[in-house]
C-alpha positions as CSV (number, residue, x, y, z in Angstrom):
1,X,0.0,0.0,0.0
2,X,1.2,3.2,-0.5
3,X,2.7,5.1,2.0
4,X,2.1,8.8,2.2
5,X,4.8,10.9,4.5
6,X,3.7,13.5,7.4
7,X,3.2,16.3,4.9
8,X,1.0,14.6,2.1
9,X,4.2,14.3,-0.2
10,X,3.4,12.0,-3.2
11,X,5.6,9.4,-3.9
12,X,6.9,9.5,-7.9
13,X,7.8,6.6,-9.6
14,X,10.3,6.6,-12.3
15,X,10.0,4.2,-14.7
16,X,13.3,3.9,-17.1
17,X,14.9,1.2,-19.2
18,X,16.1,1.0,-22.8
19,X,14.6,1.0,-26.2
20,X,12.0,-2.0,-26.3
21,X,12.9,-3.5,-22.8
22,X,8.9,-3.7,-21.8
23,X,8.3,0.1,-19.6
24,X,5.1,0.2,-21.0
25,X,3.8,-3.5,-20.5
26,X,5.0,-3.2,-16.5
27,X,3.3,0.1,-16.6
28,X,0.0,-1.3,-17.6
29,X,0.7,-3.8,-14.6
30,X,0.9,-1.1,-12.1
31,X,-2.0,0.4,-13.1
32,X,-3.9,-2.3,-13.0
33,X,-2.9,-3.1,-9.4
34,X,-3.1,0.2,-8.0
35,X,-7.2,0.6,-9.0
36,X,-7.7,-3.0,-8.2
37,X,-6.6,-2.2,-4.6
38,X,-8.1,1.3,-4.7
39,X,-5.1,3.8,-5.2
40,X,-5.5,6.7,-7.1
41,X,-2.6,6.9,-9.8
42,X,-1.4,9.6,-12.3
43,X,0.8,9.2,-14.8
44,X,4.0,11.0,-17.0
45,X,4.6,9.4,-20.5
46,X,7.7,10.9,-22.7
47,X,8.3,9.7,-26.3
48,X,10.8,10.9,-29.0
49,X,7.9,11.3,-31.4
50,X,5.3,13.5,-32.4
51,X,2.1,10.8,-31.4
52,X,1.8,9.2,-28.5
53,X,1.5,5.5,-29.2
54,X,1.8,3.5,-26.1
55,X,-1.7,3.6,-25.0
56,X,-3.2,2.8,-21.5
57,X,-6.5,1.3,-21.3
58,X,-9.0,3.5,-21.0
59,X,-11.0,1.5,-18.6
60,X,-8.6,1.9,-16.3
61,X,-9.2,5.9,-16.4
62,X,-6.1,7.1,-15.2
63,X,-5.4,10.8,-15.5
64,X,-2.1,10.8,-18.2
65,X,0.0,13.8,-19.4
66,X,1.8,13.0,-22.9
67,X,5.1,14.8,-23.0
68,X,6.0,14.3,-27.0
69,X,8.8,14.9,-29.3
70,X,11.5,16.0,-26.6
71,X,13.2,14.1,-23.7
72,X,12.5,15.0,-20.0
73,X,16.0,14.6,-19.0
74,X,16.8,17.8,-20.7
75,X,14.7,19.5,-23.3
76,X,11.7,19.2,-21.4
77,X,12.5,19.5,-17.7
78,X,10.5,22.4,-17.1
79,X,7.9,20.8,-18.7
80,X,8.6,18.0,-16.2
81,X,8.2,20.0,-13.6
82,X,5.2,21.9,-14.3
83,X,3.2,18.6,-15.3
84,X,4.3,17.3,-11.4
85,X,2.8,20.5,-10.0
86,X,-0.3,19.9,-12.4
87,X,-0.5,16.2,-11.5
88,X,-0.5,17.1,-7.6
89,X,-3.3,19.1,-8.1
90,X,-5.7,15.8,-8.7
91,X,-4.5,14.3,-5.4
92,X,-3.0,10.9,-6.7
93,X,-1.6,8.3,-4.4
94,X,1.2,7.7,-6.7
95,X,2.6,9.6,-9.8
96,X,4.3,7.0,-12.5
97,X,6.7,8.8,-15.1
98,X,7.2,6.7,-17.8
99,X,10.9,7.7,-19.6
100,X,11.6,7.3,-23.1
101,X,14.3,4.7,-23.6
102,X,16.8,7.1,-24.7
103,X,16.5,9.3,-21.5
104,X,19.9,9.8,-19.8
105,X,18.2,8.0,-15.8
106,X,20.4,9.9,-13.7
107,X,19.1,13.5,-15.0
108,X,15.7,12.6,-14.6
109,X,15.9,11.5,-11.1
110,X,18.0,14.7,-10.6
111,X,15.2,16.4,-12.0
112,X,12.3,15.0,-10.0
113,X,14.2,15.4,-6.6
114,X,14.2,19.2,-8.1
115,X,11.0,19.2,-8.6
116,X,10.3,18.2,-5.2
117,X,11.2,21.6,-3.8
118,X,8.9,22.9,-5.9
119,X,5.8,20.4,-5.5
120,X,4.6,18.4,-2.6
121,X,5.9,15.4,-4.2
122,X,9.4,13.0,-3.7
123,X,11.2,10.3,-5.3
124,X,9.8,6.7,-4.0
125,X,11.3,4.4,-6.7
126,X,13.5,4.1,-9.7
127,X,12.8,0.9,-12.0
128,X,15.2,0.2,-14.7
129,X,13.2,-2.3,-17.1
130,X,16.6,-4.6,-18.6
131,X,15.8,-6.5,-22.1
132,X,18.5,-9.5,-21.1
133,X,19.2,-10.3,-24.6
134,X,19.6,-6.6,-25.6
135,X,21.3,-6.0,-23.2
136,X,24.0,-8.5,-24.2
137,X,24.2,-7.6,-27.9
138,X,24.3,-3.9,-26.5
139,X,27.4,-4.6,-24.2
140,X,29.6,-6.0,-27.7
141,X,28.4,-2.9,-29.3
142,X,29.0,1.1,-28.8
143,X,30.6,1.9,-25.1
144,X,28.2,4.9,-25.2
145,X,25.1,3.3,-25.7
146,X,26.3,0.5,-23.6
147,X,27.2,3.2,-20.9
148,X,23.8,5.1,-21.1
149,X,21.7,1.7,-19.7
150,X,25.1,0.9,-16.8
151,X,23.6,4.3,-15.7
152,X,20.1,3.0,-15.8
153,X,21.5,0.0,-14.0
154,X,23.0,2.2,-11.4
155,X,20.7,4.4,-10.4
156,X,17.6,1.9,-10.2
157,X,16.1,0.9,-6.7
158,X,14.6,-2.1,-8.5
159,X,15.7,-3.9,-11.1
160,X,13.7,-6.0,-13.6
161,X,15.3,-8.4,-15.9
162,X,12.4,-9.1,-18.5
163,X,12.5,-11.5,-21.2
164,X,14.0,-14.5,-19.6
165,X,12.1,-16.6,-21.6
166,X,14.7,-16.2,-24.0
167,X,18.0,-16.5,-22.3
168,X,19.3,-19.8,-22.1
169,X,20.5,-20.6,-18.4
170,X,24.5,-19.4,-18.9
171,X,23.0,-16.1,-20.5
172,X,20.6,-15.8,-17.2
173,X,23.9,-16.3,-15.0
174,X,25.6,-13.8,-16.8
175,X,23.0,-11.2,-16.1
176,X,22.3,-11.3,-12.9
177,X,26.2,-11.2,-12.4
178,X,26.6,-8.2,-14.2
179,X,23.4,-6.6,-13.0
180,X,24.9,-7.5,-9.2
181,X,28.1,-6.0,-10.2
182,X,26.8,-2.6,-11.5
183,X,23.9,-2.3,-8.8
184,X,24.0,-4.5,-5.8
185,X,22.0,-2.9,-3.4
186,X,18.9,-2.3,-5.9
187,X,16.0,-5.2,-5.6
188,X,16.4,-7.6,-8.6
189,X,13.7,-9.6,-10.0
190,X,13.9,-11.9,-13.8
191,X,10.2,-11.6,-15.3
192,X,8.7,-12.9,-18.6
193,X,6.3,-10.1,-20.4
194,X,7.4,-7.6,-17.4
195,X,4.7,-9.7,-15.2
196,X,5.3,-8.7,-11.7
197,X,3.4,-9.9,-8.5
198,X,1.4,-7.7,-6.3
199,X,3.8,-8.3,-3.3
200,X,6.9,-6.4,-5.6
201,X,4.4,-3.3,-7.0
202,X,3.7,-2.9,-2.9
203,X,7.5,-2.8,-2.1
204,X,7.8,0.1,-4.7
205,X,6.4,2.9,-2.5
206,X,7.2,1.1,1.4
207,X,11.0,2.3,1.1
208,X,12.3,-1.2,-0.1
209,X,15.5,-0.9,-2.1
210,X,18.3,1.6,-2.0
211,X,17.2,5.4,-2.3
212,X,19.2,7.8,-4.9
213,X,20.1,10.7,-2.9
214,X,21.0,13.6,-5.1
215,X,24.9,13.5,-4.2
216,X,24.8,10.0,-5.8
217,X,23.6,11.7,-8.7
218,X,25.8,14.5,-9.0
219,X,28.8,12.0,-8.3
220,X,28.3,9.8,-10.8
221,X,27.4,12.2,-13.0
222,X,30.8,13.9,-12.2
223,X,32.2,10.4,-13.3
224,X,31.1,10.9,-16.7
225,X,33.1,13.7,-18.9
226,X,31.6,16.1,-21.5
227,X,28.2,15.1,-20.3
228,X,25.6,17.7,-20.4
229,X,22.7,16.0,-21.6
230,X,23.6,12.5,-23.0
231,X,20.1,11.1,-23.7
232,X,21.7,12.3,-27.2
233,X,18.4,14.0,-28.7
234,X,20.5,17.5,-30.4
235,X,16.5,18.3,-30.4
236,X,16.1,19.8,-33.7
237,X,14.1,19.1,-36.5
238,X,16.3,17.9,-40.1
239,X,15.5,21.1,-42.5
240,X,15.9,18.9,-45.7
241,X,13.3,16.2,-43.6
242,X,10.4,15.0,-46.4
243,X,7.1,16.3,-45.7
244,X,5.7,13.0,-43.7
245,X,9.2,12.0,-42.0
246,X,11.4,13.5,-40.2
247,X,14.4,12.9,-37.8
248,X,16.2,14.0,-34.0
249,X,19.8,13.9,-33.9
250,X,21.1,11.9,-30.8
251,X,24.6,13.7,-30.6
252,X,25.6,11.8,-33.5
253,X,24.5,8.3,-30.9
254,X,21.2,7.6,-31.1
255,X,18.7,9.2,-33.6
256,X,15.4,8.4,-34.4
257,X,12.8,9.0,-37.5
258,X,9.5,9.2,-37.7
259,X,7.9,8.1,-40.4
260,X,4.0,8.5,-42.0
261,X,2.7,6.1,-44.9
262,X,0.1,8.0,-47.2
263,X,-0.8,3.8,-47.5
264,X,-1.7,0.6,-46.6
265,X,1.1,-2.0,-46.9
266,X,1.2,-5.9,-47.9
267,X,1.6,-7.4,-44.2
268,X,4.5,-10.2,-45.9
269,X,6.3,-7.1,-47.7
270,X,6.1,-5.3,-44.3
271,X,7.3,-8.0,-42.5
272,X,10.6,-9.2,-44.4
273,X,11.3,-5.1,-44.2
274,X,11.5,-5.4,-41.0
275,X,13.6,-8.7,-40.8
276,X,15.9,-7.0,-43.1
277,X,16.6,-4.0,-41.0
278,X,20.3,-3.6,-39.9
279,X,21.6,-4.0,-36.4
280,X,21.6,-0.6,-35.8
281,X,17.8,0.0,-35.4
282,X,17.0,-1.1,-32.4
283,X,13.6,-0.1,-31.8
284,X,10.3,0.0,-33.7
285,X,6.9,1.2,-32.9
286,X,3.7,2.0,-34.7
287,X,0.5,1.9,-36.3
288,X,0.2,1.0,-39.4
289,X,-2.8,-0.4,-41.6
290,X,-2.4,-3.7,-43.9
291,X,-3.9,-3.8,-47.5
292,X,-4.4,-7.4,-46.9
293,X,-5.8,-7.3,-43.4
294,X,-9.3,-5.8,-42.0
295,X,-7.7,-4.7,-38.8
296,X,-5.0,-1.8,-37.9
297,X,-2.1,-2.9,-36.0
298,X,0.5,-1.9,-33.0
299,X,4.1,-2.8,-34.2
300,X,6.4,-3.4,-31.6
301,X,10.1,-4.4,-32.5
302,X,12.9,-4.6,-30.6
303,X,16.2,-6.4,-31.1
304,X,15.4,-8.4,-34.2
305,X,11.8,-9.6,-31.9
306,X,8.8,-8.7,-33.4
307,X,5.5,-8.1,-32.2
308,X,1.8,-7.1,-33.8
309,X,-1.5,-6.7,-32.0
310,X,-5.0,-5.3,-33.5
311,X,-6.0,-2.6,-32.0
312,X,-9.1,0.1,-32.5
313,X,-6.8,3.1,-32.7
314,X,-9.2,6.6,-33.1
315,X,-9.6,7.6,-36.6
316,X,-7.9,10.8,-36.4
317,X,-4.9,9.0,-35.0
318,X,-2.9,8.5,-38.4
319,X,-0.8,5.8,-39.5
320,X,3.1,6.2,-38.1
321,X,6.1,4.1,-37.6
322,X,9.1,5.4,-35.4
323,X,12.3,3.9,-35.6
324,X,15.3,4.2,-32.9
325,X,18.8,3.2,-33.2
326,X,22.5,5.0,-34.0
327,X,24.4,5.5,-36.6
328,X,21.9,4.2,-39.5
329,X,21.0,5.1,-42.3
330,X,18.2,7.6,-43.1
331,X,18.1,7.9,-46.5
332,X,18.6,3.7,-46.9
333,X,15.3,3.4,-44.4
334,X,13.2,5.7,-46.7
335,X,14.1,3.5,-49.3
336,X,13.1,0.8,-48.3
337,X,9.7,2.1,-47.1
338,X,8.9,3.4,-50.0
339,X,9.7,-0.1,-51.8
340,X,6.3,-1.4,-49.8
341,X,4.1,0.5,-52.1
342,X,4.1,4.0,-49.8
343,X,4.2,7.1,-51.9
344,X,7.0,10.1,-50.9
345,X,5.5,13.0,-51.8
């Protein structure tokens, strides 16, 4: 049960992890829990693109504040901050903020604990979400990217190893190892689909696990050179972008591109697209309509791992697909969109 201190502070929960590790499945999980067992929740969702598409289930009436096409570990910290002191104003029992996966973790707790002086609100958790298998192709890969989920790692007060349900055992060792290594104070649970029991969403707001005080922030922070914001978004928009795409810089890291088909596609020609897609892109996400299909769909990709569910996405809501990675090729992706029968204009 949630806990509220002597002067009505409300607890925030931070909700972090890379590109595709499952934020948004756990998310729905908490949710669920808290109205079950009658706590009022609120909730913080940040993306890199223009349309939010993670959606929560609107029986669940939750009151959620969309922060889009910016990153709340830099850009949009203000914006953080004033959507706390809006948030407070509804009287939740527990505020969730749900990162995107390219947010630098140890800035955005920095910037709730700054927040707190300003609303009656405090830090009560800081889940890092880990995709195991990502996480290992990540760690052969670029140090920086690597580095940015160590600090994830690091900072967390619970850890949640998701997707052990493909790791094979030595791969499983391996993780928890290294997950012990970088963090060993944080709780540390393995979970299939980010399923959680009740006992562990309880333990988030009771004080379980080690807090982040703000000198642990500063000192790892201190640790890292040349760092001012490395979630990696240069938050601009690309001038010579096409009319329905366009693209963030990530410091020259991570980047990510937004695309919108003027189209239906042929579900088998949209699905070796996205079997053919370099190592690079990471991430996936979207809704896209199928010529040969009678529903719309929710793409979620992540790490070569694909996923499709129907949904009944509103009308006005167009067709989009975002894709996240570093160092690939914009100009090769638009090509091979356009091969599926999409029209640039």
């Amino acid at each position: 049960m949630v806990q509220r201190e002597a002067n009505h502070s409300i607890p925030v929960v931070v909700l972090g992890g890379f590109l595709g590790s499952g934020k948004t499945t756990l998310l729905a999980s908490l949710l669920t829990f808290y109205k079950k067992n009658g706590i009022k929740p609120a909730v913080i969702m940040n993306e890199l693109g223009d349309i939010g598409l993670d959606e929560i289930p609107s029986e669940l009436d939750v009151p959620v504040r969309e922060l889009l096409s910016g990153c709340i570990c830099c850009t949009m910290k203000a914006d953080l901050a004033g959507e706390l002191m809006m948030l407070t104003s509804q009287r939740p029992d527990v505020i969730l903020v749900e990162a995107t996966g390219a947010a630098n973790p140890l800035e955005l707790i920095e910037n709730v604990m700054e927040a707190s002086m300003l609303s009656p609100v405090h830090l009560g958790a800081a889940i890092t979400v880990v995709d195991g298998s990502g996480l290992l192709q990540l760690r052969k890969g670029s140090r920086r990217t690597y580095r940015l989920l160590e600090d994830g790692i690091r900072c967390a007060t619970h850890l949640v190893l998701n997707k052990r349900d493909r790791l094979y055992p030595e791969e499983m060792v391996e993780l928890q190892q290294l997950l012990r290594e970088l963090n060993p104070h944080a709780s540390l649970i393995s979970t299939e689909r980010s399923s959680v029991e009740d006992v562990w969403i309880s333990s988030l707001t009771s004080g379980s696990g080690k807090a982040v005080t703000p000198e642990e922030v500063s000192a790892q922070n201190r640790m890292v050179p040349n760092q001012a914001c490395d979630c990696g978004l240069d938050h601009s928009h690309d001038d010579d972008a096409h009319d329905h795409e366009h693209s963030h810089r990530h410091h020259e890291h991570l980047m990510a591109v937004s695309y919108y088909p003027d189209q239906p596609f042929d579900s088998d020609s949209f699905e070796r697209m996205l079997r053919s897609l370099p190592d690079p892109i990471y991430r996936v996400k979207g809704l896209v309509t199928f010529s040969d299909t009678s529903s719309r769909y929710q793409v979620q990709y992540a790490f070569k791992e694909t996923d499709f569910m129907p949904v009944m996405a509103a009308p006005e809501v167009p067709d989009v697909l975002i894709f996240i990675g570093e160092h690939f090729s914009r100009e090769e992706l638009l090509r091979s969109l356009a091969g599926l029968g999409g029209n640039l204009k």
